[in-house]
C-alpha positions as CSV (number, residue, x, y, z in Angstrom):
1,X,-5.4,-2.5,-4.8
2,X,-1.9,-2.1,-4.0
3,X,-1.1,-5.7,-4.4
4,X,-3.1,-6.0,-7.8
5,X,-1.9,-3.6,-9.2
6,X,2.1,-3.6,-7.8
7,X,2.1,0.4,-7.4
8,X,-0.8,3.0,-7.4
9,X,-0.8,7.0,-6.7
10,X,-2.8,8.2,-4.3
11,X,-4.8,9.9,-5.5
12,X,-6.0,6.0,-7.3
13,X,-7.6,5.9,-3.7
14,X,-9.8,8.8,-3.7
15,X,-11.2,7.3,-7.0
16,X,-12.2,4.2,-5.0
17,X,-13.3,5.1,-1.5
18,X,-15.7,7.4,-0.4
19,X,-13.2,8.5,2.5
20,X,-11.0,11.7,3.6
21,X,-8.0,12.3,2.5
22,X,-7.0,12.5,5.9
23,X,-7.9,9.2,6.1
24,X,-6.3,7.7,3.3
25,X,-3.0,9.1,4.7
26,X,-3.5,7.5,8.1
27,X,-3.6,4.2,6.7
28,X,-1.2,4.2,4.3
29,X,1.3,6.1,7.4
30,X,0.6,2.8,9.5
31,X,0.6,0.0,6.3
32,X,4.2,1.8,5.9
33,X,5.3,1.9,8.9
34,X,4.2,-2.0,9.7
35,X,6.3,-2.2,6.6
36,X,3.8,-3.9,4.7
37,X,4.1,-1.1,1.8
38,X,7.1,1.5,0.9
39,X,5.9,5.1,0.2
40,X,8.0,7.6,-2.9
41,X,7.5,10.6,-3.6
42,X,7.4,12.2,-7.0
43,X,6.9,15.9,-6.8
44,X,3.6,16.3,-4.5
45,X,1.9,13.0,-5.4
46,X,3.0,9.8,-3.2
47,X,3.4,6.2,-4.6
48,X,2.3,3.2,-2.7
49,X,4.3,-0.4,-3.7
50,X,3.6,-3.7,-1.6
51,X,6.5,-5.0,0.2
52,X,5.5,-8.6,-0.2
53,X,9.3,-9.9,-0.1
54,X,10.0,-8.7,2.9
55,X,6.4,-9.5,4.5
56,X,6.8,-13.3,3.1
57,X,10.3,-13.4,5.6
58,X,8.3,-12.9,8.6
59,X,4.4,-14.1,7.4
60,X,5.0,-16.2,4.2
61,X,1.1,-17.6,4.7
62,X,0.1,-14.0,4.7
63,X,2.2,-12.7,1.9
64,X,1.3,-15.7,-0.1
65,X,-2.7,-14.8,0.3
66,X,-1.9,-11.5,-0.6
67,X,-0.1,-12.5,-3.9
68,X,-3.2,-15.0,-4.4
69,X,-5.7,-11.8,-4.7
């Protein structure tokens, strides 16, 4: 989702998947800290981007999949 769509809030994500917030913000912690997304802030909602530049520098087959989708 992050990919198609090139940013999305999170609360897009509780939309989509039956899961816990908790959850959600686990996973997007560890996506961001792999540096596969970057995370803003905008008041008390959080924005998730793809990083697909810097992902294609060290996995250019995986970033190209990724941009495939």
């Amino acid at each position: 989702m992050i990919v198609e769509r090139g940013e999305i809030g999170c609360s897009e994500f509780d939309e989509h998947f039956a899961l816990a917030k908790s959850t959600i913000s686990y996973h997007t912690k560890l996506l961001n800290a792999a540096g596969l997304i970057e995370t803003r802030r905008a008041g008390r909602f959080f924005f998730y981007r793809p990083r697909l530049d810097e992902l294609g520098d060290e996995f250019p087959a995986l970033a190209a999949q990724l941009q495939r989708t």
